[in-house]
LOROTOR-780442 format. One record per residue (C-alpha): x, y, z; residue number from 0. Coordinates in Angstrom, 3 decimals. Layout:
<pts>
- X; Y; Z; NUM
...
</pts>
This chain:
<pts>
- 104.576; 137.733; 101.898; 0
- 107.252; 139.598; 104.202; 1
- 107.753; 135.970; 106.273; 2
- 108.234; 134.336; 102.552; 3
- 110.866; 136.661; 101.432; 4
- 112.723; 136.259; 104.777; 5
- 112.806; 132.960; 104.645; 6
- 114.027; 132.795; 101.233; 7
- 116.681; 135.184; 102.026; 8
- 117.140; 132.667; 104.759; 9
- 117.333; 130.083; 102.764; 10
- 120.543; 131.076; 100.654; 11
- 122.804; 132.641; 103.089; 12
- 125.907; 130.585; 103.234; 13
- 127.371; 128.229; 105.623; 14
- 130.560; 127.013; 105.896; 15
- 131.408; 123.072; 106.817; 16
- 134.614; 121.993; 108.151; 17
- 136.240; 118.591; 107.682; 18
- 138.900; 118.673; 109.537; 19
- 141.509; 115.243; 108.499; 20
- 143.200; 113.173; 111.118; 21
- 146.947; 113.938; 109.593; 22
- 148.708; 116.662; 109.661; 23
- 147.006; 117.942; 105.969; 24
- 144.971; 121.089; 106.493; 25
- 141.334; 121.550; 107.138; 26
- 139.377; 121.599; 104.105; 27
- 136.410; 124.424; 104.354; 28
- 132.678; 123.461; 102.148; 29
- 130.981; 126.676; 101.794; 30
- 127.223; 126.291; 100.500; 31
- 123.738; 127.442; 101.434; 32
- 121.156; 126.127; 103.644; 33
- 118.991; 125.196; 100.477; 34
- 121.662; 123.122; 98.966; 35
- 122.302; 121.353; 101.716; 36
- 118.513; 120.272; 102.653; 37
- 118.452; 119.433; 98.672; 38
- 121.600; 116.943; 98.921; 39
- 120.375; 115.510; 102.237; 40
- 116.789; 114.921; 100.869; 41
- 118.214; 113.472; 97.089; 42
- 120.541; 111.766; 99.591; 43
- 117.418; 110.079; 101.367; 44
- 115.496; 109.602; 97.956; 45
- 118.456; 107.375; 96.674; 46
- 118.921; 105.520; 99.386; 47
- 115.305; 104.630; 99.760; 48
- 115.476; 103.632; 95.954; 49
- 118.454; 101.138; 96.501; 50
- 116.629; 99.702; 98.976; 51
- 113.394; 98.872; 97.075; 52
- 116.596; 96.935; 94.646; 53
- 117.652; 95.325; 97.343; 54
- 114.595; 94.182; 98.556; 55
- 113.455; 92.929; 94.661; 56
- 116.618; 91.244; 94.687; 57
- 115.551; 88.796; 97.500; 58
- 112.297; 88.388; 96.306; 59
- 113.543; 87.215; 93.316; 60
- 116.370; 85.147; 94.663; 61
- 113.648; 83.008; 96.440; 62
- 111.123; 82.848; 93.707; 63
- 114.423; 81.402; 91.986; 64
- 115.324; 78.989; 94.422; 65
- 111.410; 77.909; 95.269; 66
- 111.858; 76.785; 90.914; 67
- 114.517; 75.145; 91.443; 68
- 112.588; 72.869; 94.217; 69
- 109.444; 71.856; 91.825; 70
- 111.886; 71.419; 88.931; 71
- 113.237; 68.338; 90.803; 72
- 109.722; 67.339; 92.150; 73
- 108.516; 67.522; 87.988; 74
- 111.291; 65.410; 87.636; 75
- 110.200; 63.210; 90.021; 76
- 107.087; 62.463; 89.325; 77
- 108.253; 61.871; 85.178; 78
- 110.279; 59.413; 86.302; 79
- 107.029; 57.755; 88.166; 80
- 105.151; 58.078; 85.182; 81
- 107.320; 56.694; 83.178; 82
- 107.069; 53.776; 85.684; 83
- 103.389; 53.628; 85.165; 84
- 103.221; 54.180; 81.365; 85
- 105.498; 50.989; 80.971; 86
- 103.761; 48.817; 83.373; 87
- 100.879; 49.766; 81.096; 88
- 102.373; 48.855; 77.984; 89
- 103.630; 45.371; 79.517; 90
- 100.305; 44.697; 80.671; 91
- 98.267; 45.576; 77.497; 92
- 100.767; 43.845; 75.153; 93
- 100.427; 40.568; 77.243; 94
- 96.464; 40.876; 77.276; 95
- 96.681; 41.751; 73.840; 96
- 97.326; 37.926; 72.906; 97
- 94.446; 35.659; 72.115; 98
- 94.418; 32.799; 74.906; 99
- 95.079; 32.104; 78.205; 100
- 97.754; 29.459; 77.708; 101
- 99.435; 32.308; 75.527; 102
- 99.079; 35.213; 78.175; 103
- 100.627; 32.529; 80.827; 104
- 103.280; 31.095; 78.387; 105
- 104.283; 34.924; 78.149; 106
- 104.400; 36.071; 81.256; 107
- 107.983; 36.063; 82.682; 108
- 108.149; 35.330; 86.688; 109
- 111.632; 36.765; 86.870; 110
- 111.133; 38.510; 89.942; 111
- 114.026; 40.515; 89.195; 112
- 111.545; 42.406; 86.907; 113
- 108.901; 42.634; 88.949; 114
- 106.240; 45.447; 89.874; 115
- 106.705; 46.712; 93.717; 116
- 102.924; 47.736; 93.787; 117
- 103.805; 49.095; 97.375; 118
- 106.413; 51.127; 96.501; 119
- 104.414; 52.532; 93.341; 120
- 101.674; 53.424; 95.362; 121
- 103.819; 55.557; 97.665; 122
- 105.296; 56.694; 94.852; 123
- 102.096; 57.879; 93.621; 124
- 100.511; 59.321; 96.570; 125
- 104.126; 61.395; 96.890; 126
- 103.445; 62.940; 92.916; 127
- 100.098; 63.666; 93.809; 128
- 100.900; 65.629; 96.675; 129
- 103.827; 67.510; 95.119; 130
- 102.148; 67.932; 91.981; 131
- 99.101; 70.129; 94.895; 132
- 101.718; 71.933; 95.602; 133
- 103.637; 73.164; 92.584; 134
- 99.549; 74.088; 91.883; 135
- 99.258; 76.224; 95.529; 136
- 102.533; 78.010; 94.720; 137
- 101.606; 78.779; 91.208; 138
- 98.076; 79.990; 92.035; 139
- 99.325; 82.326; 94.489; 140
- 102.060; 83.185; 92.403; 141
- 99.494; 84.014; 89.547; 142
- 97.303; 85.757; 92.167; 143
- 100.197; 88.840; 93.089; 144
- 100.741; 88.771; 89.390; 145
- 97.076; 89.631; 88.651; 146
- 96.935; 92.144; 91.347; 147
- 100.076; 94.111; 90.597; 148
- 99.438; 97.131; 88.419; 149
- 100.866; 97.073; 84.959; 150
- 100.940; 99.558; 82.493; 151
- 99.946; 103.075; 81.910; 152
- 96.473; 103.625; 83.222; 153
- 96.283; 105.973; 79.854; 154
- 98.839; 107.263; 77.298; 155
- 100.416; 110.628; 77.527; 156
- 103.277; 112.775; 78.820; 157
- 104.269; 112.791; 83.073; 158
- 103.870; 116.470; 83.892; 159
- 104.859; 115.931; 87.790; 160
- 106.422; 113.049; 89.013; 161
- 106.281; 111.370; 92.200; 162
- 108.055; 112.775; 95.081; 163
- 109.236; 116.204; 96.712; 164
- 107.800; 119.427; 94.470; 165
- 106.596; 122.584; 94.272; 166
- 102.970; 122.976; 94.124; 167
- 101.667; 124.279; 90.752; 168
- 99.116; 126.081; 92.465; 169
- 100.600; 126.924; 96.016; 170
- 103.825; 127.261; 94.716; 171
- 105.145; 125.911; 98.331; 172
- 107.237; 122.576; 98.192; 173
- 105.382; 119.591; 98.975; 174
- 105.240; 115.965; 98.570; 175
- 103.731; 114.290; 95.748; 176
- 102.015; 111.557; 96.049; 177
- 101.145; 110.162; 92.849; 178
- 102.584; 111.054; 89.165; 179
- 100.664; 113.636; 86.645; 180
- 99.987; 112.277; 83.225; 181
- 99.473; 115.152; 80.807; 182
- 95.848; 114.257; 78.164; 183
- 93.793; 115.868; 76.476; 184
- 90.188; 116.303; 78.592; 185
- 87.679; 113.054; 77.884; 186
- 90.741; 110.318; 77.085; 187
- 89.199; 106.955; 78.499; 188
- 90.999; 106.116; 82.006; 189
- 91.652; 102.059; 82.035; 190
- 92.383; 100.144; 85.193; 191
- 95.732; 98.490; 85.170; 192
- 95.079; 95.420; 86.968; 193
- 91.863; 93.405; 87.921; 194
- 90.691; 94.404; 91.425; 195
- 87.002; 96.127; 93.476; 196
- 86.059; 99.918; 93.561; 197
- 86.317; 100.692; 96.883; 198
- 85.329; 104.304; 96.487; 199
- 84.357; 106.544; 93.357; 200
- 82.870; 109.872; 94.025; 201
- 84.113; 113.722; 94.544; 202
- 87.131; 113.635; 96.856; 203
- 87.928; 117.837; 97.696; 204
- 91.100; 118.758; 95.611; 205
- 91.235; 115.523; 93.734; 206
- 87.498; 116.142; 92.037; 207
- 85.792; 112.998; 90.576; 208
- 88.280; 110.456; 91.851; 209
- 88.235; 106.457; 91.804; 210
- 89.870; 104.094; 94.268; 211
- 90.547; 100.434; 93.030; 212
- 91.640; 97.141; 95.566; 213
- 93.309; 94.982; 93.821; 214
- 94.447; 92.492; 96.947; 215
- 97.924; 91.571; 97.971; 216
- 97.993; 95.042; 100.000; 217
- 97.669; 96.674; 96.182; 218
- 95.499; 99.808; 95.537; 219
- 95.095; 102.281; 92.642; 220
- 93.936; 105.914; 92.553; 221
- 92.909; 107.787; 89.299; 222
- 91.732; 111.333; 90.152; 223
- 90.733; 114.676; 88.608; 224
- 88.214; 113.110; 85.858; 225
- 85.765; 114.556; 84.103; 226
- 83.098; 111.728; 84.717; 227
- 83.614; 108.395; 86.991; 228
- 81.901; 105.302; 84.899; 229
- 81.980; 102.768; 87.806; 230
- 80.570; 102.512; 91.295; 231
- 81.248; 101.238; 95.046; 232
- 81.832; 97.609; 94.937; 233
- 82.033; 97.028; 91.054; 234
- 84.484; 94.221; 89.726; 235
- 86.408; 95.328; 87.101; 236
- 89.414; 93.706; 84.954; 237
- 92.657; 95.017; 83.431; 238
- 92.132; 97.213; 80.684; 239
- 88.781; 98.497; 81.678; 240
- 87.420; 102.084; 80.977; 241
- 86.681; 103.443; 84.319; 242
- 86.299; 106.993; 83.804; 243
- 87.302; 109.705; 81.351; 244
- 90.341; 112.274; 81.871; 245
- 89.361; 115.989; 83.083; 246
- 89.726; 119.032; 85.258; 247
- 87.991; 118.410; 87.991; 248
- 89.579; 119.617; 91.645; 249
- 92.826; 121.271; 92.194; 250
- 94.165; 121.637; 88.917; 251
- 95.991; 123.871; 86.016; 252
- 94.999; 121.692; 82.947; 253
- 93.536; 118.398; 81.680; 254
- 95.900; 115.442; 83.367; 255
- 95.051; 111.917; 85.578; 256
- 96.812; 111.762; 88.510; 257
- 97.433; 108.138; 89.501; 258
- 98.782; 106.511; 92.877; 259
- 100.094; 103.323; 93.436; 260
- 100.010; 102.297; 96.777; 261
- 101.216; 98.831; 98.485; 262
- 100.426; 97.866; 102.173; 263
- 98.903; 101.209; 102.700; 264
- 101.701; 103.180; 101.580; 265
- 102.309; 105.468; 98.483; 266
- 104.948; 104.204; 96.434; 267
- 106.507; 105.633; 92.569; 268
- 103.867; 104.253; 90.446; 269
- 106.568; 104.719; 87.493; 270
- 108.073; 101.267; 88.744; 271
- 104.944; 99.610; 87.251; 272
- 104.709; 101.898; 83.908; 273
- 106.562; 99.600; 82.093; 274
- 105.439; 95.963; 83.367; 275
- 103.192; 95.635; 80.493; 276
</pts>
């Protein structure tokens, strides 16, 4: 308790930073405390890690964009094709539509001009086919990260702790948080928020009746301090599921979930996917 209160006392005795300018203008003198200034450099850090994750969205995006743009043009490709084929069809059905031979001959025009380059519409063909497989690949992947992104609130109710440097409602020491706190009343259903495999549900020390979800693309889900677990190792389950009920189970002061978002093994603000839905 003694080493607390000296380092607290510590903590706020002031320092004094001086920026001294090039010119001839004098020096200008910050005074603040230690704990300010490990606050500003750690909100610092926070904010620049958040402009990054922008950036980084940004890209994504721009390429997503630009990879459109491509299979717009092949769509329009292969229209034009099928237009191709859909009027050699008509030609060919009106002309065998007529009653005799001497009339099909008597209407078919030679003019090569107008002619049908089967070559050509073969290759043409082959080329639609292939492109048309591959708008398919890029959309089933695409639809793949979409299904295994978490969306949503996992269950409705007010964030008590959010993600990030705090101080410990029991320990009262400042630590980081790794998930958010949802604030519920004790036995609200729990509901996965995107499709995925329990990879563990059990009792997990502080966290009490916890469940782990995979959901693939480097995507995981935790939803911990329940009051009862309702799936197992290994169960498929789908967005919108019940997998356990809200409780007080572990480390806590009161009824709340706590739910992580994690991506490529590494905890990330799970408020970012609150309000995909």
């Amino acid at each position: 308790m003694h080493k607390f209160k000296l380092f607290l006392k510590k903590s706020f005795i002031p320092i004094t930073i001086m920026v001294v300018p090039h010119s001839r203008t004098k020096p200008i003198n910050i005074r603040l405390s230690l704990f300010m200034l490990a606050s500003i450099i750690v909100l610092s850090l926070i904010g620049i890690g958040y402009v990054i994750s922008i950036g980084v969205n940004m890209v994504e995006y721009r390429i997503m964009k630009r990879q459109l743009k491509y299979y717009n043009k092949e769509f329009a490709s292969i229209q034009s094709t099928l237009h191709s084929l859909k009027k050699a069809e008509q030609e060919f059905t009106n002309l065998f539509s007529l009653k005799s031979k001497k009339k099909v001959l008597e209407s078919f025009n030679i003019d090569t001009s107008d002619s049908i380059d089967t070559e050509y519409l073969k290759k043409e063909i082959e080329k639609a086919a292939g492109n048309i497989e591959e708008i398919k690949n890029f959309l089933r992947e695409e639809k793949a990260i979409y299904i295994s992104t978490p969306k949503g609130w996992p269950t409705r109710g007010q964030i008590s702790s959010p993600f990030g440097m705090r101080q410990h409602p029991i320990t009262k020491t400042t630590a980081f948080h790794s998930g958010i706190d949802i604030r519920v009343d004790p036995g609200t259903p729990i509901k996965a928020t995107a499709d995925g495999i329990v990879v563990y549900s059990g009792w997990s020390a502080g966290n009490g009746n916890t469940v782990v979800v995979e959901h693939g693309h480097g995507f995981t889900t935790v939803y911990a301090h329940n009051s009862k677990n309702l799936v197992h190792l290994g169960h498929r389950i789908k967005k919108g599921q019940i997998i356990a009920y809200s409780g007080t189970t572990g480390n806590t002061t009161g009824p709340h979930l706590h739910y992580e978002v994690w991506k490529n093994k590494r905890q990330i603000n799970p408020e970012h996917f609150l309000a995909e839905e």
